[in-house]
C-alpha positions as CSV (number, residue, x, y, z in Angstrom):
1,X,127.0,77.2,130.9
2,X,124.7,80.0,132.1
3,X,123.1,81.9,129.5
4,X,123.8,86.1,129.7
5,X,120.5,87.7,129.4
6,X,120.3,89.9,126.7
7,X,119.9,93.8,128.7
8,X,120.4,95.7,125.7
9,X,117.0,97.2,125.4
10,X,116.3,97.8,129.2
11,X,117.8,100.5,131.3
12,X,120.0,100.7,134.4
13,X,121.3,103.7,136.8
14,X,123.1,105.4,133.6
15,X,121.1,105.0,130.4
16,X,120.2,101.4,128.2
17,X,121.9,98.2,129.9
18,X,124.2,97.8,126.9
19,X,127.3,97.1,128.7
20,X,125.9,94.7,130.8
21,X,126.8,91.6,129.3
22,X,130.2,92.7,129.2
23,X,130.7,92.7,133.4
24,X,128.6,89.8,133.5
25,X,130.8,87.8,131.4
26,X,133.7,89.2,133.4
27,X,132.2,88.1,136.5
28,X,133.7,84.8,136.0
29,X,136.6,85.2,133.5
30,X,139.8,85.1,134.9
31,X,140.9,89.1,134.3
32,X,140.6,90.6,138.1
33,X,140.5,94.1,136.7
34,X,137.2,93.5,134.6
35,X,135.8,90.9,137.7
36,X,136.4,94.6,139.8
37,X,134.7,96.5,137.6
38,X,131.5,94.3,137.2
39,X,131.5,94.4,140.4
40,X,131.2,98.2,140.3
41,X,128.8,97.9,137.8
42,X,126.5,95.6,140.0
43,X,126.2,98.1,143.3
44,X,126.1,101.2,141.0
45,X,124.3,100.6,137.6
46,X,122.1,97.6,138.7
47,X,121.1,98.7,141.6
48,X,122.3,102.2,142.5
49,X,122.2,103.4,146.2
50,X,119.5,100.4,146.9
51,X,117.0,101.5,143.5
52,X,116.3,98.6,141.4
53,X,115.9,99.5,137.7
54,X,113.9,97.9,135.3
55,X,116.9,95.2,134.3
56,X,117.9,94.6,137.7
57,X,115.5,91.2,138.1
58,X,116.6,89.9,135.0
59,X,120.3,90.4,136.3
60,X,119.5,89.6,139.3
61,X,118.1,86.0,138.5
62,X,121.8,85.6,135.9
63,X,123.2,86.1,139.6
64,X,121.5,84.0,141.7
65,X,121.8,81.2,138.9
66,X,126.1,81.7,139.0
67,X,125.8,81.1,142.6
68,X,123.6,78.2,142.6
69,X,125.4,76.4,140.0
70,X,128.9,77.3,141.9
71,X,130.5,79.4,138.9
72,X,131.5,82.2,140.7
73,X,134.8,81.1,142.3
74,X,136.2,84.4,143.6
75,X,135.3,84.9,147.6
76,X,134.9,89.0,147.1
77,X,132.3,88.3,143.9
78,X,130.5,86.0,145.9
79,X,130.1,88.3,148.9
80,X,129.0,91.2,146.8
81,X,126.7,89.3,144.2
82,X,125.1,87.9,148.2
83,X,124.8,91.5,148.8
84,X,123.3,92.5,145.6
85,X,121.0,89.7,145.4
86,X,120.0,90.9,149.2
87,X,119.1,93.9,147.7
88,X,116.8,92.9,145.1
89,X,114.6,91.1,147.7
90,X,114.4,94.2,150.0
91,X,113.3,96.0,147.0
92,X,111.1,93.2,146.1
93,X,109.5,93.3,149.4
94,X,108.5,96.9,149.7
95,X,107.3,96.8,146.6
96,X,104.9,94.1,147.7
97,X,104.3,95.7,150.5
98,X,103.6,99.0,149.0
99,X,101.5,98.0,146.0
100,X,100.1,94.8,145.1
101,X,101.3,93.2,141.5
102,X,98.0,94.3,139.8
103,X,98.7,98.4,140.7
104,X,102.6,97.7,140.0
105,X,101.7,96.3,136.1
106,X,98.8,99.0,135.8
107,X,101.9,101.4,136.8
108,X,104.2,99.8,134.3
109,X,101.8,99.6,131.1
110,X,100.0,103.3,131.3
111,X,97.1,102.9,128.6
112,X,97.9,104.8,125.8
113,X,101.7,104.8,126.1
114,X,104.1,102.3,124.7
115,X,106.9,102.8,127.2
116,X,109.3,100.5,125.1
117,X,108.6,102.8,121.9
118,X,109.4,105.6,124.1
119,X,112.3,104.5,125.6
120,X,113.9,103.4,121.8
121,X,112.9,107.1,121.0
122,X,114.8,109.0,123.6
123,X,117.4,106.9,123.4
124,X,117.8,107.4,119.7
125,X,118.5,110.8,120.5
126,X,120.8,110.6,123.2
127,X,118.1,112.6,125.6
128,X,117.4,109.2,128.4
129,X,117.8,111.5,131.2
130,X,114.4,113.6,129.9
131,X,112.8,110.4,130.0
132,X,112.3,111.3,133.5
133,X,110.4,114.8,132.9
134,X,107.3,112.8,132.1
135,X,105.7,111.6,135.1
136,X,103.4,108.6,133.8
137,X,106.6,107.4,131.7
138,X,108.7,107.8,134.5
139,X,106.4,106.1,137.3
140,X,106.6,103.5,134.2
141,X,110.1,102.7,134.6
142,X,110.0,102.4,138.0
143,X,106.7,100.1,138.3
144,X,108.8,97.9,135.8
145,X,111.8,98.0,137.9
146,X,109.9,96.7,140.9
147,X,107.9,94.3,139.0
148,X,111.6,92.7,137.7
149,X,112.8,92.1,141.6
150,X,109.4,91.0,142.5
151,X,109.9,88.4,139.5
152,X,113.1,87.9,140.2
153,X,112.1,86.6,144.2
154,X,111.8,82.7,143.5
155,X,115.2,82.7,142.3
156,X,117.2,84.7,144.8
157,X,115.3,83.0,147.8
158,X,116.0,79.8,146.3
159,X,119.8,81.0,146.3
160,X,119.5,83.0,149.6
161,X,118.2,79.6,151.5
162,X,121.2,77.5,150.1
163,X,123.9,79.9,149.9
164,X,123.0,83.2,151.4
């Protein structure tokens, strides 16, 4: 069985991954209604209108491994964790070609900032969406985004060049 990475801490389209696990579970139980709405979850939390967030790699290589390992049975899941994985590579690509890694983890670890601690302290009080007020903390997040599709790559083209 394919472990469920544990999101919990990281942030997607709408606030801290915490439901996460849920839809991935659901992406291959046998209760259509909860396969539909991880689905959902994928093309709007994980990566919303095409922007990678910084759990989308780790997701991303969850994904890659169901396909690979031929555990997602249902046709429409299949096509649409293809399409999602697709996505992760585009955004792993123009990352590369926008930055190199060294800028991207300069971007993601700002000296004199621990993002995590940050992050734990706006979500304590319910405020993520100020997260995004502050510039370096925000450029943060996305560098870490990026950096998790870029690390994500030798999983997905593996599964892209078999299955995709």
């Amino acid at each position: 069985m394919i472990a469920i990475p544990d999101t919990r801490r990281l942030l997607h389209a709408y606030g801290l991954a915490v439901d996460t696990p849920m839809h991935l579970a659901a992406l291959v139980g046998g209760d259509d209604k909860a396969r539909s709405a991880a689905l959902y979850h994928l093309q709007s939390a994980i990566m919303h209108q095409s922007t990678p967030w910084p759990v989308t790699g780790l997701v991303a290589q969850y994904l890659a491994a169901l396909i690979v390992e031929g555990v997602l049975s249902d046709a429409n899941a299949r096509s649409v964790v293809l399409d999602v994985l697709a996505e992760v590579q585009a955004a792993a690509a123009l990352a590369l070609r926008s930055s190199d890694r060294m800028a991207l983890e300069q971007s993601a670890h700002p000296s004199g900032i621990d993002v995590d601690k940050e992050i734990a302290g706006y979500a304590e009080r319910d405020a993520l969406d100020e997260l995004y007020e502050d510039d370096v903390l925000a450029g943060a997040i996305m560098a870490r985004a990026f950096l998790s599709c870029v690390d994500a790559l030798p999983a997905i083209e593996r599964c892209l060049s078999r299955h995709g």
